[in-house]
N, C-alpha and C positions, 0 to 999 in steps of 0.2 A: 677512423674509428676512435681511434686513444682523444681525439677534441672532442666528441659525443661523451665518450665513457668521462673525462673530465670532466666536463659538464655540468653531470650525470651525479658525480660526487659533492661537485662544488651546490647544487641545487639539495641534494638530500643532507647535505651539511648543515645549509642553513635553515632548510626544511627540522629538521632534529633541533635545530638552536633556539624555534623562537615559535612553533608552529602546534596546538594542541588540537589532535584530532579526534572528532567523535567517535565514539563506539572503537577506542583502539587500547592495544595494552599499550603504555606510554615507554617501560624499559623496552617490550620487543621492538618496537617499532627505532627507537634509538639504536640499538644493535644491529637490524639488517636493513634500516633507511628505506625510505616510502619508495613505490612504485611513480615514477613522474611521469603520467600522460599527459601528450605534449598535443595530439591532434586526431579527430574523427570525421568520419565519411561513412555514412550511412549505417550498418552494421558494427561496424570496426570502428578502432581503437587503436594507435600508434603510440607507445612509449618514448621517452629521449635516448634510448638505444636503439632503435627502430623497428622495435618489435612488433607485428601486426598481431591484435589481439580480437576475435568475435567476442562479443560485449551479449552474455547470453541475457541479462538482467539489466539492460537499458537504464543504463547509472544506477539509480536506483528503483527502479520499475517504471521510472519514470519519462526517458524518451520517444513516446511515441512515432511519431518522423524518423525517425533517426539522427543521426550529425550530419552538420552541413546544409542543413536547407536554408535555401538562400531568401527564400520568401519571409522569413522570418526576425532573422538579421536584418532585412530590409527593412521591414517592420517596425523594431526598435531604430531605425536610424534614423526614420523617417518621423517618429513621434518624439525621440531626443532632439531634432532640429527644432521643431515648433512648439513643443512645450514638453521639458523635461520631467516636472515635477509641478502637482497641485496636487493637496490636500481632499479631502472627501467629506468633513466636516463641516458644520456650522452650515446646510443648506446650499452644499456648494458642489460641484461635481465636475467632470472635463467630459470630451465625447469617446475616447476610447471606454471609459467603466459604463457610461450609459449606453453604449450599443453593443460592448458584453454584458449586460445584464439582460437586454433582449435578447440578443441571442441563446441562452442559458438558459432562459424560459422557454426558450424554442426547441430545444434539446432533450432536457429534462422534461420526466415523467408529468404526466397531467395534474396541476393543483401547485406544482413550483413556479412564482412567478416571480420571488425576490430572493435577492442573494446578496448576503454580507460576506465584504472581503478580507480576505488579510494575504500574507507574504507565504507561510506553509500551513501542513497537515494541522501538526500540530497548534497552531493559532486557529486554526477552523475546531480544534476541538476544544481549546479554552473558549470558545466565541459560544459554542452547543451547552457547556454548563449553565452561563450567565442569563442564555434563553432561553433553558427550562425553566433555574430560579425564577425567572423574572414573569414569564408564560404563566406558573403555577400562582404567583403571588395575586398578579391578577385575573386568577380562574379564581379568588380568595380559598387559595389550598395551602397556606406558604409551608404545610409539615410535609410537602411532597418534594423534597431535595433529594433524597438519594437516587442516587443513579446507577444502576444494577451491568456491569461487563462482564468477559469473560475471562480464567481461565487463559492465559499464552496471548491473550489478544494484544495488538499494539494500537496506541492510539497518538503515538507521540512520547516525548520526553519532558515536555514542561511540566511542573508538578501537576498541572490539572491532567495534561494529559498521560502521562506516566499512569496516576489515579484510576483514570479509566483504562486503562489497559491492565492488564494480570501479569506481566511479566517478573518472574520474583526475583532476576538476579537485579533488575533495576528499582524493585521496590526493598532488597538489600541494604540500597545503598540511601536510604532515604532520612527519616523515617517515612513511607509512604506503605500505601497508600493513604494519604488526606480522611479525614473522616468522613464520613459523606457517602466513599465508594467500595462499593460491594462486587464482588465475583463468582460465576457459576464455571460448571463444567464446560468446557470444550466440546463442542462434538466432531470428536476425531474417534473415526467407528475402528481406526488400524490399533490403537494403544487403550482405548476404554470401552469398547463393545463387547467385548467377551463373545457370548456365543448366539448373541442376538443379530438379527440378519442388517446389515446398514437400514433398513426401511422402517426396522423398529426401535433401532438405536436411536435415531435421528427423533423421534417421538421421544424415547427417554431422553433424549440430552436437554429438551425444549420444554419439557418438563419438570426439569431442575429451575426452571424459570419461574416456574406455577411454584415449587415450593418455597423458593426462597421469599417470594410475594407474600408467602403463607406467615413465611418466618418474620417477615418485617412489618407488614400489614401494608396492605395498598395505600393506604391512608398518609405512609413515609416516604412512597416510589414516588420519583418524577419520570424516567426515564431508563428505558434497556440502549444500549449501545452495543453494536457488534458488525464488522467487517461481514461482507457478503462472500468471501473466503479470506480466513487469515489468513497475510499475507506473511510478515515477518516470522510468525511462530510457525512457517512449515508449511504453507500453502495447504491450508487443512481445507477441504471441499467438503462441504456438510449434505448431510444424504438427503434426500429430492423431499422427507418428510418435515424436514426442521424449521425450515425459513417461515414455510406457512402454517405453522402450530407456535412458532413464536409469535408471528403478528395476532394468531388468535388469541393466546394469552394477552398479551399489552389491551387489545380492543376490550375486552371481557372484565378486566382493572384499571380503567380509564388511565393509562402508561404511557406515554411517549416512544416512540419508536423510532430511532435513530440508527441510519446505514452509515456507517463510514465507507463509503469511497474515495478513498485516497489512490487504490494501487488499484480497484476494482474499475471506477469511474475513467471515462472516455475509450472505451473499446476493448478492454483486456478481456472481456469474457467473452465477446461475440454480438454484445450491444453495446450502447453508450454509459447502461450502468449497470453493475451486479444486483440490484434490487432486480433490476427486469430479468435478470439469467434464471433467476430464484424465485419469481412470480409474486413477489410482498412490496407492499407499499407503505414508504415511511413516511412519519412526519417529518422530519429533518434528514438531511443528507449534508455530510462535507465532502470536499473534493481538496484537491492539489493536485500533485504530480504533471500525471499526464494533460489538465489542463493548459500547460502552457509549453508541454511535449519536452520541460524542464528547462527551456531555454530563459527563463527567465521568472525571479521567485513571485507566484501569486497561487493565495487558495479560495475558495469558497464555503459559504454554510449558503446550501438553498434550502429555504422554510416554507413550509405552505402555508396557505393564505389565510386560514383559520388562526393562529398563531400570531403572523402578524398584525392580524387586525384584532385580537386580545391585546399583542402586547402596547398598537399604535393608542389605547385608548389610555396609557399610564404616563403620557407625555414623553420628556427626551429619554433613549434607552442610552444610559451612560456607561458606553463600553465603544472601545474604538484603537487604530494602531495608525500609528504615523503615517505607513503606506499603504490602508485600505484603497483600495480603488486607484494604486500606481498607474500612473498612465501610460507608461514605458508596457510597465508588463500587461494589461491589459491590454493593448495595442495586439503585442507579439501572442498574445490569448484567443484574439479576436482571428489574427492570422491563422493559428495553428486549428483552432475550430473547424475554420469553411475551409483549410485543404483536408478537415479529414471529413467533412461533409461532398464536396465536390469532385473530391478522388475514389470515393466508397470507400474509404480502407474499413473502415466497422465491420461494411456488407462483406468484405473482401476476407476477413481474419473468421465471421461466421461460417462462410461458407466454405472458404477454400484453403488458408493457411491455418487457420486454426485447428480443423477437423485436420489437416495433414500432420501438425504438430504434434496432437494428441495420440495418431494413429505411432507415429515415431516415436513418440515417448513411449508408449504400451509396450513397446518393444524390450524396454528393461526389462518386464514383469519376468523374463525367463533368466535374468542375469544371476548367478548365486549368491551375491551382495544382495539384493532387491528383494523387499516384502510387499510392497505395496507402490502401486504409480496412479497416482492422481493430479486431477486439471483440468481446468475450462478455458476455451478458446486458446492465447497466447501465453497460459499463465500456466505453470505444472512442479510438478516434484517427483520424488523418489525415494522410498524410505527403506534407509541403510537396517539391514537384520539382521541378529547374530543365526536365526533361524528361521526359517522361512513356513514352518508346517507348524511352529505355536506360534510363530507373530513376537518373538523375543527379541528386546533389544540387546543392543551390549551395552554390559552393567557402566562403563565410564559413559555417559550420552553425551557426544559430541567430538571424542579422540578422534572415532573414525572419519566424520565428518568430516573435521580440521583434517585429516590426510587426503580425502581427497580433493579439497578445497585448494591444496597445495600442489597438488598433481595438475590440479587444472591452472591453478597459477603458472605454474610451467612451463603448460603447454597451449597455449596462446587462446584459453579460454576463462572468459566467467561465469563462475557457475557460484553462487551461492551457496552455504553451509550455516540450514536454521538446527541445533543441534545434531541429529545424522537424517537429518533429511537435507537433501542437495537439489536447490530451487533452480528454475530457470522460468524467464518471463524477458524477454527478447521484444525488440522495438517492431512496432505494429507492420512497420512496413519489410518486414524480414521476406526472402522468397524462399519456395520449398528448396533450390538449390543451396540455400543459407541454411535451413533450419537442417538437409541432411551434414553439410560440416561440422554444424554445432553438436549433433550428435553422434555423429563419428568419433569426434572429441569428447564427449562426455561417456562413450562407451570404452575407446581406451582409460581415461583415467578412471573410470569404475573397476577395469581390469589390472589398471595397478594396484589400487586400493584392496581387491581381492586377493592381490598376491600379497601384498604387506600382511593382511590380516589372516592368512591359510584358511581363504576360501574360494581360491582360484580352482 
């Protein structure tokens, strides 16, 4: 043990010396040195202590498969042999991006037939700005640039995409948001519904959409943006009125309609996209993530074809990144694809693992911590209350959270902490014997967190 535990130190040393990580406070992390995961298999997670860890949030929502699948890795070994690297510019292309681009038309909702690549989320959502601009320029609209988000949404961290997302402590640190991008309400019925029932909330929240329209004049909108559930801001699940009173609005002010599936896209809700969970169909859709079940960096923008044959009439669309159409990761895209076509896992998380996830999650709802549990298919939350019969949070948003987040570090789980709500969204291929551990897990460290807080 003391060779491990050396290690252990010798790695977070130089980890702390030379290493800036996203999304982290930089003094704490110097102080109690990074977590070293050293190896996965399926569910789990090993540290270089040899801690086994269930991985409730699939890296970052994004291992479909899980770890370890060897088809995969074969994958890339097998397209690193024979062509590691070409370009996707100038008319030129390999055959791993050309037969994931069929198949993603294969996949994807009726009318998506093209898709531009890049490496992640956020690149597919810098890639959705320069397509509206350019879409509207040649609709001859060029004063329809802004693009309308929400409110906690995330859409990345590049400046464009930071812009589109509402997130205030990262537009803090800006100056952001960019000019251009605009923000409505959330529709999150547990914090903003008051005493209206989720069915009519979800109309009001989608109707903040109609006024902001009002305020800016249609004639400035190119496009709405918004995740089919927020993901990072708290797995907000928008009630069954919203999604299709959004898309009415956008059609009714000739707007653009833009899903982000990044965390939604390839199975996490019970189909292959969250547009289809929520019954709306977009012009645009991005992907990452689970496209490549994380194993390796690629994203998408799929456009439909009305769109593309506007913008194909304005000649070269000059926008592009060095690894659009990687043929490593495309390869390992193309893999992850037809095993989760060939396996059912979709059908398999609609039908069977997901309805049992959701039925386990529900389970909090009596927890004294717990005001609210919501989730679709593999994806869900929990929202920490200081009171359970107003729906009142605690006035710090986020302490209690970060305690149990730390409970669960602990104790050999991950569980996410988006302010006091604590996410779980678990790799597609998890079994009901998995998801009752992860929750056995997330119910004791709810019950420490209740005892910290005297509401055990």
């Amino acid at each position: 043990m003391s060779t491990v535990l050396n290690s252990t130190r010798q790695w977070q040393d130089e980890d702390r010396d030379h290493h800036l990580h996203p999304f982290t406070d930089i003094n704490v992390l110097k102080k109690k040195g990074a977590r070293m995961i050293t190896r996965g298999e399926g569910v789990y997670l090993w540290d270089s202590e040899g801690e086994k860890i269930i991985d409730g949030m699939a890296g970052l929502w994004c291992v479909g498969l899980g770890y370890g699948r060897k088809e995969l890795s074969a994958a890339a070994a097998r397209q690193m042999d024979q062509l590691a690297y070409y370009n996707t510019f100038f008319q030129t292309s390999t055959m791993p991006a050309t037969e994931l681009s069929g198949l993603l038309a294969e996949v994807t909702p009726e009318g998506f037939n093209h898709v531009f690549y890049g490496c992640s989320g956020s690149e597919s959502n810098d890639t959705v700005v320069r397509l509206v601009w350019r879409y509207w320029d040649m609709r001859g609209k060029p004063g329809k640039k802004t693009i309308i988000g929400r409110i906690n949404g995330y859409h990345g961290s590049t400046l464009a995409g930071a812009s589109l997302g509402g997130m205030g402590f990262m537009h803090a640190q800006g100056p952001l948001p960019l000019p251009g991008f605009v923000h409505i309400e959330q529709p999150h019925w547990y914090v903003n519904g008051g005493d209206l029932s989720p069915a009519e909330y979800g109309l009001k929240a989608a109707r903040a959409l109609e006024e902001k329209i009002a305020e800016l004049g249609a004639e400035t909108i190119g496009a709405f943006i918004g995740e089919p559930i927020q993901g990072a801001g708290g797995v907000i699940v928008p009630p069954e009125t919203y999604w299709p009173e959004i898309e009415r609005i956008c059609r009714a002010n000739d707007i653009l309609l833009i899903s982000d599936e990044v965390i939604c896209g390839f199975g996490r809700t019970g189909n292959w996209f969250g547009c289809e969970t929520f019954g709306f169909e977009p012009d645009i859709m991005t992907m990452a993530k689970g496209m490549s079940s994380g194993y390796a960096p690629i994203s998408g923008v799929m456009v439909k074809d009305h769109i593309v044959e506007t913008i194909g009439d304005g000649g070269e669309f000059a926008h592009g990144y060095t690894y659009s159409g990687h043929p490593v990761s495309c390869a390992v895209a193309l893999a992850n694809i037809t095993i989760l076509k060939d396996e059912k896992i979709i059908d398999i998380v609609r039908t069977d693992t997901g309805p049992y996830f959701q039925k386990r999650l529900g389970e909090f709802a009596d927890h004294p911590l717990i005001g609210e549990v919501r989730g679709k298919g593999l994806v869900g939350a929990v929202q920490i209350a200081r009171d359970k019969k107003s729906r009142a949070l605690f006035d710090d948003v986020g302490r209690v959270g970060g305690i149990c987040r730390d409970h669960c570090f602990e104790n050999g789980l991950i569980m996410r902490a988006s302010g006091d709500s604590m996410l779980l969204s678990p790799p597609l291929v998890v079994t009901r014997a998995e998801i009752d551990e992860m929750m056995d897990k997330a119910r004791m460290c709810l019950d420490l967190t209740a005892r910290d807080v005297g509401l055990s």
